[in-house]
VEXNUKOL-954238 format. One record per residue (C-alpha): x, y, z. Coordinates in steps of 0.001 Angstrom, whole numbers, plus 500000, padded with zeros to 6 digits. Each point is the difference from the previous one (the first is absolute). Layout:
XYZ
...
***
This chain:
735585342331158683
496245499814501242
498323502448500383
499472499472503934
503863499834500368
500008503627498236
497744501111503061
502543498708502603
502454501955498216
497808502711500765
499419499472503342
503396499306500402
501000503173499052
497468501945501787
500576498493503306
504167500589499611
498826503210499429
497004500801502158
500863497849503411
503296499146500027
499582496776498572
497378498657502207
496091499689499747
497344498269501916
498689497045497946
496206499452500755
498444496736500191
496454498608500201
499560496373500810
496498499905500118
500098497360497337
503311498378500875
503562501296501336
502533500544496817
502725500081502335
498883497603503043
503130497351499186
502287503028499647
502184500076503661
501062503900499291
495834501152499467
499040498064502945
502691501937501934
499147502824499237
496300500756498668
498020502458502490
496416498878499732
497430503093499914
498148499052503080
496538500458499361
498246498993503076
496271499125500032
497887496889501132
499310498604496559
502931500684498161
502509497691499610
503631501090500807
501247497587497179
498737501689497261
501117503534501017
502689501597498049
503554500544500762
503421502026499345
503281498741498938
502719502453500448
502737499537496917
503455501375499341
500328499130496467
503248500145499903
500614496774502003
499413496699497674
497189498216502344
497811503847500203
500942499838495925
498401496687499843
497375500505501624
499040503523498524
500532498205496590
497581496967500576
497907502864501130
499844501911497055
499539497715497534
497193497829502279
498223503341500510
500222500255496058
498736496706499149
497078500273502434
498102502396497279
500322497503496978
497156498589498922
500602496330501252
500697501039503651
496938501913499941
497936497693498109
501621497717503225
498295502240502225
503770499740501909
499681504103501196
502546502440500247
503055498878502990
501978502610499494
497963503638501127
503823501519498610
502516502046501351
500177502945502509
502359502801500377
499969501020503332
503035502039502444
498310498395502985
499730496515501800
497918496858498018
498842499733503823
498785503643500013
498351499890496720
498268496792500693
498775500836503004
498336503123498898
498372498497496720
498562497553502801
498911502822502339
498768502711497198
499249498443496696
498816496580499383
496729499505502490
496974502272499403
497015499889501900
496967500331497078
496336499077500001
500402497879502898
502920498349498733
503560500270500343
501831499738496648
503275499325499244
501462502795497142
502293497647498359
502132502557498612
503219497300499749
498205498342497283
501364502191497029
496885499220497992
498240502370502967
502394502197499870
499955500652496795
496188501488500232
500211500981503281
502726502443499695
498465502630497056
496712500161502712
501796501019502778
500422503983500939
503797501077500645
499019500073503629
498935496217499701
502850499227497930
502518501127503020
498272498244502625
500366496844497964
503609500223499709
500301500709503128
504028499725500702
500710498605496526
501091502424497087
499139497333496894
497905497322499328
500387498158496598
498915497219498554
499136498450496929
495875500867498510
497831497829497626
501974501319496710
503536498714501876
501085503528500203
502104501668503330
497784501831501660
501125502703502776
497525501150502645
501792503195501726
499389503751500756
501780502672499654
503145500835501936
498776503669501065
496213498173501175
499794500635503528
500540496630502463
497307497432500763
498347500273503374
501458496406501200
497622500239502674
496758500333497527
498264497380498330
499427499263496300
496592500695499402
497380499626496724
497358501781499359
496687497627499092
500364500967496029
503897498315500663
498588497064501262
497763499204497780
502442500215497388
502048497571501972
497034497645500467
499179499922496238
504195498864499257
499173496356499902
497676500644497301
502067502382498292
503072497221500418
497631497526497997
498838502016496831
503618501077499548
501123496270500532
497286498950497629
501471502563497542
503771499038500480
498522496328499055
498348500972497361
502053502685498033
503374499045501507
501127503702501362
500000503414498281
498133502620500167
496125500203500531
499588498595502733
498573502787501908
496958500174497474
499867496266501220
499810500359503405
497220502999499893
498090497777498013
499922496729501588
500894500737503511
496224499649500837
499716496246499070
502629499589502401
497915501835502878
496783498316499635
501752496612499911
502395500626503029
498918498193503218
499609502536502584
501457498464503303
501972500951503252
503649498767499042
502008499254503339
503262500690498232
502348500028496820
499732496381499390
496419500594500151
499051501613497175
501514497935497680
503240499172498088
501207503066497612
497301502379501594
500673503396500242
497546500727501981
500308501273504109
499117497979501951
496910500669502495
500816498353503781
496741499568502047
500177502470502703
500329498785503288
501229496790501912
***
């Protein structure tokens, strides 16, 4: 057995147990639709409909409600798994091919409902002039973003959803949730970071790069976060700094937000 088919066990088991046997699988085309041949994800994917001048509605993300129990969801969820997986070896990132699959969402209410508010409250930020996209359905972001963010923040992102999960850089599950006894989110607030937050969010695509340079050169382990405070300024003082218009924009395999020109 690989070791990304011991993680769909997992999942399997968690979602049988957690949501009835259903989950929302989360996909980012931004470089490329994993699913766009497959009839039942074209069916059924609810786009998050981020709306603004200069982004481009085919690289926003999108939901897939599953019900694993039926063999075309199991298929799916499978191919999933195991592409999300793959994404983080060293040849797909070395292939600059980016992360498709954001993961998997437990959630009692709607796709429609959660999409919609992730569109509404979370991804667009008005900062410096600039509206920035948080892309929090890249799991490389999330995996950063999440530790930063006060329990207050941390509700507002979820929003309607219960779980997010997802693979991060070392191939483990990761589970972004908050306590069952934390009070509601405030669907009608807005996710909002303080200026220390976004700077850390600004400074990911460097981060990405000295850990990807140490993945290349040491192969994985541990270490790498003496790596990445060490070299993370090369990475700054050779980045380009540019208004990106969206995803696609700031280039294959980044992590980075990207920074939509405010405006018409």
């Amino acid at each position: 057995m690989e070791d990304w088919e011991r993680s769909l066990q997992a999942l399997h088991k968690l979602f049988l147990e957690a949501s009835d046997d259903t989950c929302l699988l989360w996909v980012n085309p931004a470089q490329g639709d994993p699913f766009k041949d497959d009839a039942l994800a074209r069916e059924r994917r609810v786009v998050v409909p981020i709306s603004h001048p200069r982004f481009d509605p085919r690289f926003a993300p999108y939901l897939l409600p599953l019900t694993l129990h039926r063999f075309a969801d199991a298929d799916i969820f499978k191919r999933s798994v195991q592409l999300a997986w793959q994404s983080w070896s060293l040849d797909s990132l070395n292939f600059a091919n980016g992360q498709p699959i954001g993961g998997w969402v437990v959630t009692p209410r709607p796709a429609a409902e959660l999409a919609r508010y992730w569109a509404d409250h979370c991804h667009l930020h008005l900062c410096g002039g600039l509206t920035k996209l948080l892309r929090f359905h890249d799991p490389g972001v999330r995996e950063w973003l999440w530790p930063t963010l006060s329990p207050a923040q941390r509700r507002q992102l979820l929003g309607p959803a219960t779980t997010l999960i997802g693979f991060d850089r070392q191939r483990h599950l990761m589970f972004h949730q908050i306590d069952g006894d934390a009070p509601a989110a405030d669907l009608g607030a807005r996710l909002m970071l303080d200026p220390q937050q976004w700077a850390q969010v600004d400074d990911y695509a460097a981060l990405h790069a000295a850990w990807l340079q140490w993945r290349q050169q040491t192969g994985g382990g541990s270490g790498w976060r003496v790596h990445l405070m060490a070299h993370t300024g090369d990475f700054q003082r050779a980045r380009p700094r540019k208004r990106l218009r969206h995803p696609r924009s700031a280039g294959p395999g980044t992590v980075r937000p990207a920074r939509i020109a405010a405006g018409p």
